[in-house]
N, C-alpha and C positions, 0 to 999 in steps of 0.2 A: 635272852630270847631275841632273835633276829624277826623285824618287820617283812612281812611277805612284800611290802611297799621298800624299795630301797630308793633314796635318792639317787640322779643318776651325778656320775661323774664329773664335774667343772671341765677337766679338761676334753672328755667328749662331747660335749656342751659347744662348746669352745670349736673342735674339732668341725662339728657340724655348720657353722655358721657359714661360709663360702656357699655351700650348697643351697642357703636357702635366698642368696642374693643371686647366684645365677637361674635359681626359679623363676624370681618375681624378675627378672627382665627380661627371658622367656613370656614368660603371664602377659606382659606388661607391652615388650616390643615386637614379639613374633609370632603370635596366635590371636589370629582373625577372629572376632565376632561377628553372628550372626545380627545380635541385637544391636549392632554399632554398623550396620553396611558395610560386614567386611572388612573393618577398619581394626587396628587394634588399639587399645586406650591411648597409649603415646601419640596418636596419629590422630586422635581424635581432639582430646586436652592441652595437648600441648602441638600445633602444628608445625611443621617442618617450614624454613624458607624456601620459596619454588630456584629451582639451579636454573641458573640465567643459560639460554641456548648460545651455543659458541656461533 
């Protein structure tokens, strides 16, 4: 008797994982929060050094 639940694949598993590290640095570097002024967390937490004017 076959489970209506199947486990999924290892190797799509696998397959998958790229995609979810270009998310979160998406998430993380390039979408502004409202609740953060606009800032996104990397900009917030961890701050950038200011680039010296030539």
């Amino acid at each position: 008797m076959t489970s209506i639940l199947q486990t999924p694949d290892v190797h799509q598993l696998i397959a998958g994982l790229p995609d979810v590290g270009h998310y979160f640095t998406c998430y993380n570097q390039e979408r502004p929060r409202q609740g953060l002024d606009d800032a996104t967390p990397d900009e917030l937490y961890f701050p950038q050094p200011l680039n010296n004017a030539a």
